[in-house]
C-alpha positions, 0 to 999 in steps of 0.5 A: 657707771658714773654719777655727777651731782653739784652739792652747794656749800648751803646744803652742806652748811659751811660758812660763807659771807667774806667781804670783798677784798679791797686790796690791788689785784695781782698783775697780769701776765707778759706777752712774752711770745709777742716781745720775743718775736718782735725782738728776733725780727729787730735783732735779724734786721740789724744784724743784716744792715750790719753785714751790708755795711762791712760788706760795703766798707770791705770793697765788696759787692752787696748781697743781695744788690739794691740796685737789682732788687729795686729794678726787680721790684718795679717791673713786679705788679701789684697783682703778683701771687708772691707779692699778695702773699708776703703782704697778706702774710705781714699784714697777719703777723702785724694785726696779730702782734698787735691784738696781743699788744692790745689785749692784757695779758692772762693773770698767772695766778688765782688770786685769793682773798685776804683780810688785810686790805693791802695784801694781796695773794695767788695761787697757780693753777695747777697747784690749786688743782693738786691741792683739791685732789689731795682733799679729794683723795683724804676722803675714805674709799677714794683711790684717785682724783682728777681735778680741772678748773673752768668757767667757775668750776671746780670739777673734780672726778674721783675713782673708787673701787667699792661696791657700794660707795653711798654717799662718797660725794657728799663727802667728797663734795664737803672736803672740797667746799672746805679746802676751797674756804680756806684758800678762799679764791677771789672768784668762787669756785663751785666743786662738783663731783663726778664718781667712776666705780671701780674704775669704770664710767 
């Protein structure tokens, strides 16, 4: 059996009424993954330039030989399969790797909300995740809580094993209200409680 109900922080009358936050907002992400291909790719083409070079100065014959590869190239149409396909698949990885450039990055932290204006403070999601199971699983009569954040919402589903567990989400629902007021996030999160009895939904 499973029973899911949303409590406000108003029904359950905890204060609310923060100003908002005046102080700079925590920086984004690195596009670490686009960095490091671009740095891969660098790092192979000067590599090689290098080999061609001491290949060159050794006296030996490059590989693979411009002068092939050119003669190759200009007798291939346009409209090769193998040329349509090396272009499409580089005009991809540019056009991705450019989106990513483009595009700011996704902050690491939640950012909560602090009294003093120039101070500015986060929070990972996951360690905000374990800290709302952890006052879910104060709560009397609850054996186990699972917790995902999305789209504002803080959605937490609990596990007890009593027969009757009336009222355990209101209860649930107002130690999470709590824990969120004090790390009071910069966007507001509103809990909701699903309960699985006795193991069952």
């Amino acid at each position: 059996m499973t029973t899911a109900r949303t409590v406000s922080a108003a029904e359950l009358d905890r204060p609310t009424g923060h100003q908002p936050a005046t102080a700079p907002r925590l920086a984004r992400g690195r596009r670490t993954l686009a960095a490091v291909i671009v740095a891969v790719v660098l790092l192979l083409l000067a590599g090689y330039a290098a080999w061609q070079a001491i290949v060159v100065q050794t006296g030996r014959r490059p590989y693979p030989d411009a002068g092939a590869v050119s003669a190759r190239l200009n007798q291939t149409p346009w409209s090769d399969v193998a040329v349509l396909a090396v272009g499409s698949a580089m005009v991809v990885l540019g056009l991705w790797l450019l989106l990513l450039a483009t595009i700011p990055a996704r902050r690491g932290l939640l950012e909560l909300r602090e009294a003093h204006p120039d101070v500015v403070t986060g929070i990972r999601a996951t360690d905000l995740r374990r800290a709302l199971e952890a006052a879910a699983n104060r709560v009397d009569g609850i054996s186990g809580a699972r917790c995902s954040i999305a789209r504002g919402v803080a959605a937490v589903t609990v596990t007890s094993p009593l027969g009757n567990p009336a009222g355990l989400i209101e209860k649930v629902t107002a130690e999470l209200t709590e824990q969120l007021t004090q790390l009071d996030p910069l966007n507001p999160l509103t809990p909701r409680v699903t309960l699985v009895e006795g193991g069952q939904r």
